[in-house]
Structures are given as C-alpha cells and as structure tokens.
VOVOLO-826476 format. One record per residue (C-alpha): residue in one letter; x, y, z. Coordinates in nm, 3 decimals. Each point is the difference from the previous one (the first is absolute). Layout:
% VOVOLO-826476
(r a,(X,Y,Z))
...
% end
This chain:
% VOVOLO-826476
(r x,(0.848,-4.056,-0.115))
(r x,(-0.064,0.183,0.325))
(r x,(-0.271,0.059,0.195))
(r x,(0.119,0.350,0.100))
(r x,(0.049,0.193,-0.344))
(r x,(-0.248,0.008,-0.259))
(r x,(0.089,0.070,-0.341))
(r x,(-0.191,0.085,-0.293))
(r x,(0.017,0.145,-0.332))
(r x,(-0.289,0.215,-0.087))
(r x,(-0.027,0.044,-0.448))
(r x,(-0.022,0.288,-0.133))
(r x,(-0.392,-0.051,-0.014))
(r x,(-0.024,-0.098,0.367))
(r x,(0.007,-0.376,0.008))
(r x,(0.203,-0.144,0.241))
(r x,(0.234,-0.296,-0.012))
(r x,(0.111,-0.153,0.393))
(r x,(0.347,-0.069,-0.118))
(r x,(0.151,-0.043,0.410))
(r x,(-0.176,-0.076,0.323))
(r x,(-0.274,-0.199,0.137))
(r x,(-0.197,0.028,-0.316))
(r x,(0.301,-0.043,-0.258))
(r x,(-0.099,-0.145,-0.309))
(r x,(-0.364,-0.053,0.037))
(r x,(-0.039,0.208,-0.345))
(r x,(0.279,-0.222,-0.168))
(r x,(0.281,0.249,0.041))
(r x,(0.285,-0.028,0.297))
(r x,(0.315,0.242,0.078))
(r x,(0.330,-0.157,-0.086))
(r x,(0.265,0.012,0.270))
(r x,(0.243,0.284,0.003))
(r x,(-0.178,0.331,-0.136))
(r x,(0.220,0.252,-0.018))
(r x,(-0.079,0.357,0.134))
(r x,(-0.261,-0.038,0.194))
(r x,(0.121,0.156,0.335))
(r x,(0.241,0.329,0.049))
(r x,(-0.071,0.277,-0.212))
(r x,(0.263,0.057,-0.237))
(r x,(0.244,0.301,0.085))
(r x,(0.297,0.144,-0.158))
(r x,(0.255,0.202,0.244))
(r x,(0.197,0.304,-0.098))
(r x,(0.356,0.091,0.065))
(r x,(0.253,0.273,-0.048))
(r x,(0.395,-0.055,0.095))
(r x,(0.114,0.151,0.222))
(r x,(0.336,0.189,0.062))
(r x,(0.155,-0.348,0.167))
(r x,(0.017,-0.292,-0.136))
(r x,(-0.387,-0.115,-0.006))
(r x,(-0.329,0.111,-0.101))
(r x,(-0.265,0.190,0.202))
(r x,(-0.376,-0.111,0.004))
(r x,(-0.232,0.267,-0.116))
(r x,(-0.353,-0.194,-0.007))
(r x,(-0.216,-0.233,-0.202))
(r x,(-0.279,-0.013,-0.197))
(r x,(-0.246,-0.308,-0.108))
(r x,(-0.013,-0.152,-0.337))
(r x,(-0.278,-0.225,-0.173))
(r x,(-0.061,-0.311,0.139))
(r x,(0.082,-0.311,-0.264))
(r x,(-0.146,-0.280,0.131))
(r x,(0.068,-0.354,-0.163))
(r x,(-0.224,-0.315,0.085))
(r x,(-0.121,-0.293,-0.162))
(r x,(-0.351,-0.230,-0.004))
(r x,(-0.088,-0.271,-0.065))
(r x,(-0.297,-0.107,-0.180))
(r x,(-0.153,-0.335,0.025))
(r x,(-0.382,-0.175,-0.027))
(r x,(-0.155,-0.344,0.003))
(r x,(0.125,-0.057,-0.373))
(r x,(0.267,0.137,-0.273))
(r x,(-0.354,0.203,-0.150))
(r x,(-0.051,0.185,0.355))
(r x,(0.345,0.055,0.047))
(r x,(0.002,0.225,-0.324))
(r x,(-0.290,0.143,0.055))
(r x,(0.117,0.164,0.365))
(r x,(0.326,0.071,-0.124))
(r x,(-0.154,0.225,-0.305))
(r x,(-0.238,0.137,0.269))
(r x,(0.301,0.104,0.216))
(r x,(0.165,0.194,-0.262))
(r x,(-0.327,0.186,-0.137))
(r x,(-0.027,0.142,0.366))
(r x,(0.375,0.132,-0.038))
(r x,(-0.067,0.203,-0.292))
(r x,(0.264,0.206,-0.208))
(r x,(0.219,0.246,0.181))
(r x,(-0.294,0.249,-0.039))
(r x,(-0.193,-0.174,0.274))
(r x,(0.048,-0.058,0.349))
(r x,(-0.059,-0.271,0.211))
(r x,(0.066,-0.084,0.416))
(r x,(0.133,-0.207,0.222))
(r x,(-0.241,-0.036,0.295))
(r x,(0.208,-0.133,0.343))
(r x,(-0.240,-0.051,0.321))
(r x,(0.122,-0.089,0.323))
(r x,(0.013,0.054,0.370))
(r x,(0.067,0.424,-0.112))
(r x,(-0.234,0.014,-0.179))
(r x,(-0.054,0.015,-0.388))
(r x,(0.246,0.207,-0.224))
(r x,(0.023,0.059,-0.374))
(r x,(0.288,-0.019,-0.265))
(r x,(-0.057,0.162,-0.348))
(r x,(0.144,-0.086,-0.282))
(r x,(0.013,-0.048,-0.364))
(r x,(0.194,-0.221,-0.262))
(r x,(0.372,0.082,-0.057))
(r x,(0.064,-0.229,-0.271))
(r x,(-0.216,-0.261,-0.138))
(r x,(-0.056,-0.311,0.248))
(r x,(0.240,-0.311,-0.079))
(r x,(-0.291,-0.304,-0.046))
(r x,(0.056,-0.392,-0.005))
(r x,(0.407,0.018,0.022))
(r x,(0.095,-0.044,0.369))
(r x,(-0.114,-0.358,0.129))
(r x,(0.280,-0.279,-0.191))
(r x,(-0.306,-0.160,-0.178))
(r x,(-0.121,0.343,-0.121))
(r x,(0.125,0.119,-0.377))
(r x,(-0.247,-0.227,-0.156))
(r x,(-0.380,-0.036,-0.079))
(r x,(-0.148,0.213,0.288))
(r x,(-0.296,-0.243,-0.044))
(r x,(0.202,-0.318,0.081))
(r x,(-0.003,0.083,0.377))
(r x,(-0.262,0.133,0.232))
(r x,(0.249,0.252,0.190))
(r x,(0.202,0.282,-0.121))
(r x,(0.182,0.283,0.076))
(r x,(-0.006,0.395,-0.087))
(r x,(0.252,0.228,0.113))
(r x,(-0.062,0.335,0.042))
(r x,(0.273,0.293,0.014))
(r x,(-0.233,0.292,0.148))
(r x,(0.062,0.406,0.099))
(r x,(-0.145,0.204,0.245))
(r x,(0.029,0.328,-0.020))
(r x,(-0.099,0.073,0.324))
(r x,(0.250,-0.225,0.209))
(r x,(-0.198,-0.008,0.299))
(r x,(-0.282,-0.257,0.129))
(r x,(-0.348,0.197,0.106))
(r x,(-0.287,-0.042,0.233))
(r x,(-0.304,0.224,0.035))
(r x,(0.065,0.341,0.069))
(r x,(-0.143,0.122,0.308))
(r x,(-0.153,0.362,0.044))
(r x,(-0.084,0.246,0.277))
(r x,(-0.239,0.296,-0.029))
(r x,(-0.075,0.371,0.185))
(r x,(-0.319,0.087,0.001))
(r x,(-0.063,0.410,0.054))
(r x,(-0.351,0.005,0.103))
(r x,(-0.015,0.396,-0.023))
(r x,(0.258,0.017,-0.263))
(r x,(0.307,0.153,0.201))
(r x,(0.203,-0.093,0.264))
(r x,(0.294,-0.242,0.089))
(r x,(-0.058,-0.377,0.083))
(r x,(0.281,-0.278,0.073))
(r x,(-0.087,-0.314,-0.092))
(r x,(0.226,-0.347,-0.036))
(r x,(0.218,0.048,-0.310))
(r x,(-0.035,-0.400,-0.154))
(r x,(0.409,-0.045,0.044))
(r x,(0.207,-0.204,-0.230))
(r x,(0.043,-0.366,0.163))
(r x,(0.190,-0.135,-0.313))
(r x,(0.348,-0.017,-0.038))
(r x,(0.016,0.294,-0.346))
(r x,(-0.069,0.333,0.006))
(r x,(-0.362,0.127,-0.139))
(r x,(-0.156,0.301,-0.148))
(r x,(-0.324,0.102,0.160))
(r x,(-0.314,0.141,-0.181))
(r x,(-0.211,0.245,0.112))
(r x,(-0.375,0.118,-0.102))
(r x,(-0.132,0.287,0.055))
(r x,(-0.344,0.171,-0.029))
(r x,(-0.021,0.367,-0.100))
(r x,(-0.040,0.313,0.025))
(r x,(0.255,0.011,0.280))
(r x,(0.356,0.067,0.118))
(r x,(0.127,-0.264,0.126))
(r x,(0.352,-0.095,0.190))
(r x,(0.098,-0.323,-0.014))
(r x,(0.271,-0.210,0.193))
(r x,(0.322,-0.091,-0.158))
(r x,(0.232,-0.114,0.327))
(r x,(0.354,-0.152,-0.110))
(r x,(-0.069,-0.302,0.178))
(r x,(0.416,0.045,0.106))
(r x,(0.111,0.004,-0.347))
(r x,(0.115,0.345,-0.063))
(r x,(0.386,-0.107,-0.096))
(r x,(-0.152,-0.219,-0.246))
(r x,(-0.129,0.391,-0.220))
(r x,(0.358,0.196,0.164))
(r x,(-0.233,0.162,0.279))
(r x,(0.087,0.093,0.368))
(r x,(-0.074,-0.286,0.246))
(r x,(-0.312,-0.009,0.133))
(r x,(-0.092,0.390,-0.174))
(r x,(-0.296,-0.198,-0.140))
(r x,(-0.140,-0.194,0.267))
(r x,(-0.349,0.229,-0.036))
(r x,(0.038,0.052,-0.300))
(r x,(-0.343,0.170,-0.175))
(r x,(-0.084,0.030,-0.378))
(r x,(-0.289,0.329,-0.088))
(r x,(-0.191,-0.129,-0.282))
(r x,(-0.078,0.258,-0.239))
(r x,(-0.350,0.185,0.053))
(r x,(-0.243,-0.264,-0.197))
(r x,(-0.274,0.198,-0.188))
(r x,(-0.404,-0.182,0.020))
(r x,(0.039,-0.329,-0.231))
(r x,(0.373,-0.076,0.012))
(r x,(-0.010,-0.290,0.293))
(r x,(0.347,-0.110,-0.120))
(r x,(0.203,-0.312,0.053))
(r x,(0.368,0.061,0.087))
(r x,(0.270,-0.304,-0.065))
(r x,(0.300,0.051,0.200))
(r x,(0.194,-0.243,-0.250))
(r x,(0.190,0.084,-0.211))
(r x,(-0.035,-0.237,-0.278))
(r x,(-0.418,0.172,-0.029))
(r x,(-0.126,0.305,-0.021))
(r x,(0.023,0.205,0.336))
(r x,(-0.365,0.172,-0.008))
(r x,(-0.314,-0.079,-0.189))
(r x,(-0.373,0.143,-0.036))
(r x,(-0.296,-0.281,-0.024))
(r x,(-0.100,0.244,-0.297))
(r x,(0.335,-0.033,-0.142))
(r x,(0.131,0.373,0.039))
(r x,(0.324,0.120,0.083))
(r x,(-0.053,0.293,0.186))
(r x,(0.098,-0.098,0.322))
(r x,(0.314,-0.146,-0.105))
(r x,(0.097,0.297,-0.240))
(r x,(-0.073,0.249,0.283))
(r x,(0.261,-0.182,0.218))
(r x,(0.292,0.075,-0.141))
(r x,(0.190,-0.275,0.002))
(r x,(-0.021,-0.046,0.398))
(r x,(-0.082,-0.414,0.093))
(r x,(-0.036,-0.173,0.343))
(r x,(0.408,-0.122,0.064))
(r x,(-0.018,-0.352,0.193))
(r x,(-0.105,-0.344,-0.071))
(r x,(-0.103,-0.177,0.301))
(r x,(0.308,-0.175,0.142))
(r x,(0.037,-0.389,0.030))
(r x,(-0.160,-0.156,0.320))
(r x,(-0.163,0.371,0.131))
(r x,(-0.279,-0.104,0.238))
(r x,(-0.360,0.186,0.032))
(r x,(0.105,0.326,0.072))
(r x,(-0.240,0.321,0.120))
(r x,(0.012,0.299,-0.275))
(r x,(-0.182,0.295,-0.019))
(r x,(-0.207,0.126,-0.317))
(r x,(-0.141,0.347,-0.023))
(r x,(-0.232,0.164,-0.224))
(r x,(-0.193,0.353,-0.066))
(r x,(-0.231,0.099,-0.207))
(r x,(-0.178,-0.289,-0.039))
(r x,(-0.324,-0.163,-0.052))
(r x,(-0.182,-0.183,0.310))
(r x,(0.103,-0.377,-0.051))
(r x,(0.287,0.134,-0.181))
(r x,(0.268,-0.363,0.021))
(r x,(0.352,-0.039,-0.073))
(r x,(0.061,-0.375,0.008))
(r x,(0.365,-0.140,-0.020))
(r x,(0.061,-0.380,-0.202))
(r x,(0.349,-0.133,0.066))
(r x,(0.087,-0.301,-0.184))
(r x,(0.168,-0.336,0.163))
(r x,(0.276,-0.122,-0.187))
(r x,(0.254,-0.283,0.104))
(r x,(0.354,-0.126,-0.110))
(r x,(-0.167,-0.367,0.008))
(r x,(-0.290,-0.142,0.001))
(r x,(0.039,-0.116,0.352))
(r x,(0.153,0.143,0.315))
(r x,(0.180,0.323,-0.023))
(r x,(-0.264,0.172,0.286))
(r x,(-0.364,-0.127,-0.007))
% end
C-alpha cells in the first residue's frame, strides 16, 4: 500500500472499490501485486529494410491497452466474502460495458477506460482456492481487461475568444499539451460567421512529409457558417471532424474535404494564438477544449 498512489476501480454503475492506497480495502476489495499494463502506452514500430544489411525505422503507432490485474475479495466471514466478490463482478459487466480505473496522486487524478476482454478468472489463484468459495472469507478474481483508448486522462482544459462586436482578431493562451501523447483539440463555434482558426505544427511537420517549420502559423478558414449551425469540429480522427448542435451537415459537406492538420504535440506549453472572425454576431465565441492524456497514471509531465 502507499500513501502516494491511489487506486480505484470505479463499476460500470459508478461505485467505487479502493483496491491500492491509503484507503485500500475499506470496501472489502484490495489490488493484487503485479498488474500488468498499467503504465506506457502500448506502441508498435514500423520498419522497412533497407539497401544494407538492416532495417530503417519509419514510425509507430499506439495499440489498445490490455491491462491484467487481480483483487482480492475478503469480509468479516465466508458469507461477506461472497457477497463483495459477486458485487465486484456485477460492476465489471460484459464486454458491452465499461468500467475505470481511477489513480490519484501528487499529479493529479487521471482516468483509464476499459472493458472486459475475456471473462474474469474467479476463486482459482490463492493455493487454498478451487474449492467451496464459501469455506474462506477471502478470494480472488482476475480480470484480463482492454482499453481501447491506451492512454490515461484527466480533465480537459479549455480556452475561449470572446468577439464583443463580432469581428476582429484576439490572441489568447492556447491550453498546451503538458502530457507526454499527442492530442486532438476541439473547437466550438457560434454562427453566422467566418471564422479562421489556428492550426500551428507545434514542430511536427516531418511527422505529415511537410517542409520544416512551413507550418509554424499555420491557419485553418472555417467554412462560412449560415444562422443556426454553431458546429463542433473534432480534430481526431477516430470522430467525426464537424458537427451542428441541430445535427446538420452542412458545414461539413460545404468543406470539401479540407480538416485542421496537427494534433497538439507532446509536452507544448501555453502558447499565444490568434483567432479571427467576420461576420459575426456581438458575443459571437469560439472556445478551444484540448484533452490531457498521459502514458501513466503518474509522472510523464504534470
């Protein structure tokens, strides 16, 4: 147990279990030692060979997350015990729900999402396990978990402009990406309007087979939004890249294919960027939410 790392495992309808830390086990239910991925983001590397005699490195990409831990269940008699243990595994679910790990320290408190990838091994680890589970008042459950998104998460943090006669240009603190993996920025944005958005490189432009520093300023026109269409736009790829809160696809049609380019680069501090807009409304706000992801769920940049 340490006093510096809290663990818990939140069910899939929000109950929480202390499994590590100061208050491990008050709900019956402790970590084993030795999880298994529950620090560095998984990664595979790519390679072509070369013309020599070895291989040349041509970039990576992440995969899902597995993590493997047990618990261990235990109460004031054999009846207890059973009862936590069956409580445990009605929080997991199936593989249709999700579920978190919750870790809390010194950085902060960061997320890890997962859901079943096979079903949970119970009362077969500990040597007197294999028998009557109610013979004991402790026992195990294993749990072989996937996340498909390999990376621990804290809030997200946002920034807003504010165009108090509806045009102009205003430079505000872009939030900056202290964590250690890139992420994908979204922007809302109140219409009518015609708006210009930043999308700097961050120093990334050999990572997309771009010049060196050609997009340092890089800037991103939205497409003229029409009265009604305040649209969401997703810079990742994995969602949809633009979005009306009335559900149209107007905006997104009219682009033509054309997206914002960059992710914000691992360990970018609050940066100044410029957002412009004409045609607007008085009030009219574009407001920027950039996730915080992390490799663990300590360290790796606060």
């Amino acid at each position: 147990m340490s006093d510096y790392l809290a663990l818990a495992l939140i069910g899939r309808n929000g109950r929480r279990w202390d499994i590590s830390g100061p208050n491990q086990g008050v709900q019956g239910c402790e970590l084993m030692p030795k999880p298994k991925a529950f620090y560095d983001s998984p990664v595979t590397t790519y390679w072509i060979k070369s013309g020599g005699a070895g291989q040349k490195y041509q970039g990576f990409s992440y995969k899902r997350r597995d993590p493997l831990f047990g618990l261990v269940c235990s109460g004031d008699d054999p009846e207890e015990d059973v009862y936590i243990h069956d409580q445990v595994r009605m929080d997991l679910g199936d593989p249709d729900d999700t579920f978190l790990l919750e870790a809390v320290s010194r950085y902060g408190t960061r997320w890890l999402s997962m859901r079943l990838l096979e079903d949970p091994k119970a009362f077969e680890t500990l040597d007197f396990e294999g028998k009557d589970p109610n013979l004991y008042a402790a026992n195990t459950l294993m749990i072989s978990a996937a996340a498909e998104m390999p990376h621990w998460y804290a809030e997200p943090v946002t920034q807003s402009w504010t165009f108090p006669t509806g045009s102009g240009s205003l430079s505000e603190l872009h939030p900056g990406n202290p964590g250690d993996v890139p992420i994908f920025p979204r922007w809302t944005l109140n219409a009518p309007g015609s708006w210009v958005l930043p999308d700097p490189s961050w120093g990334q432009e050999l990572d997309f087979q771009r010049a060196a520093g050609q997009d340092a300023n890089l800037t991103f026109p939205v497409v003229q939004l029409l009265a009604g269409e305040d649209v969401e736009i997703d810079t990742n790829p994995d969602r949809p890249f633009m979005l009306t809160e009335s559900g149209s696809l107007g905006p997104w049609m009219r682009s033509n294919g054309r997206e914002l380019i960059y992710p914000v680069a691992p360990y970018t501090p609050q940066t100044s960027v410029t957002v412009s807009v004409t045609g607007a409304t008085a009030g009219a706000t574009a407001t920027i939410e950039c996730d915080r992801w992390y490799s663990r769920p300590i360290g790796m940049s606060i």
